[in-house]
C-alpha positions in Angstrom: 71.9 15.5 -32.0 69.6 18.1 -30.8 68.6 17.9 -27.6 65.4 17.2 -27.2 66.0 14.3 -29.5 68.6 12.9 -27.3 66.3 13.1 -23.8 63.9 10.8 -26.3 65.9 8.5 -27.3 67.4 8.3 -23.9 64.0 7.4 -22.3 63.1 4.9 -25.3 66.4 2.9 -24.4 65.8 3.0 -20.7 62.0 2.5 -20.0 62.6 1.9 -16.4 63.3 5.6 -16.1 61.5 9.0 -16.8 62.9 11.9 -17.3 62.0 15.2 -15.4 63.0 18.1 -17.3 62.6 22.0 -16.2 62.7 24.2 -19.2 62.4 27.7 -19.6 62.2 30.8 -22.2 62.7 34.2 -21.7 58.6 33.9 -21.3 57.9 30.8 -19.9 59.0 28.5 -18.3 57.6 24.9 -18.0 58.2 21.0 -16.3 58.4 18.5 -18.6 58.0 14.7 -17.8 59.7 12.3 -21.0 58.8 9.0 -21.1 59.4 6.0 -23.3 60.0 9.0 -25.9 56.4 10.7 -25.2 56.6 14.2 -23.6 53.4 15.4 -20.8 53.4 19.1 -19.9 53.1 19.4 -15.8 52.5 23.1 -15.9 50.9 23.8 -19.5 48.0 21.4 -20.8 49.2 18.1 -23.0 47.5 17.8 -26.5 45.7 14.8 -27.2 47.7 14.9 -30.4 50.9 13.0 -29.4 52.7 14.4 -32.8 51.9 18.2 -31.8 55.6 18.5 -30.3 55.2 20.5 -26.5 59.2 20.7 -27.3 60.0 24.8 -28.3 63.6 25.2 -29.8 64.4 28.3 -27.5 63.9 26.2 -24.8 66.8 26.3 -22.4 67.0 23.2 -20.2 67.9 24.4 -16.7 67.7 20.7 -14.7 67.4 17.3 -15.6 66.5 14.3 -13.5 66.4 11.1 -13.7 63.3 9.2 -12.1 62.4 5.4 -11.6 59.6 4.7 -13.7 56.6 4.0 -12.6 56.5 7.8 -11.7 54.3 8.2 -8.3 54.3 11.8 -7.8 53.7 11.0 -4.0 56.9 9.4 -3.8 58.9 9.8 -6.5 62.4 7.9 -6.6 65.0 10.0 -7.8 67.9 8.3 -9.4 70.2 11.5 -10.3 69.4 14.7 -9.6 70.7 17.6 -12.0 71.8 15.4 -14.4 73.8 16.7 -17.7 72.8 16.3 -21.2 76.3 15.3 -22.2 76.2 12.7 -19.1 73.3 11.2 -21.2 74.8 10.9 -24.2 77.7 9.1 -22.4 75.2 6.4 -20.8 73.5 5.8 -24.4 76.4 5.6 -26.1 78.1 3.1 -23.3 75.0 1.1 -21.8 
């Protein structure tokens, strides 16, 4: 499984979380917020178009956390910090 496929189908099985996602190119980087398998930009504008895909194939994912949703970005609650993508295939494949 790809991996941007896996982070949203991870947040469709656990909607009480969000995942927080810092991506980067050898241009760009960017901080990605993946919820209930929809994805919202933090540092690039969001299209209105939920299909246009924000997700680019070079991207390399360089930290992944795990958030309790509701997100409040006043006080976020962090559930696991620096999380692997091969920890998160573990907890879909065992939860």
């Amino acid at each position: 499984m790809d991996p941007y496929t896996l982070l949203c189908q991870y947040s469709l099985r656990f909607p009480q979380e969000l995942l927080w996602i810092e991506v980067s190119t050898v241009t760009r980087e960017d901080l990605l917020l993946i919820y209930k398998g929809q994805t919202s930009s933090l540092m690039q504008g969001t299209p209105a178009d939920e299909y246009v895909s924000l997700w680019d194939p070079d991207y390399q994912i360089k930290r992944i956390d795990r958030i309790k949703a509701p997100y409040n970005p006043n006080q976020p609650v962090i559930l696991e910090s620096g999380i692997t993508l091969e920890r998160l295939a573990e907890r879909l494949k065992t939860v």
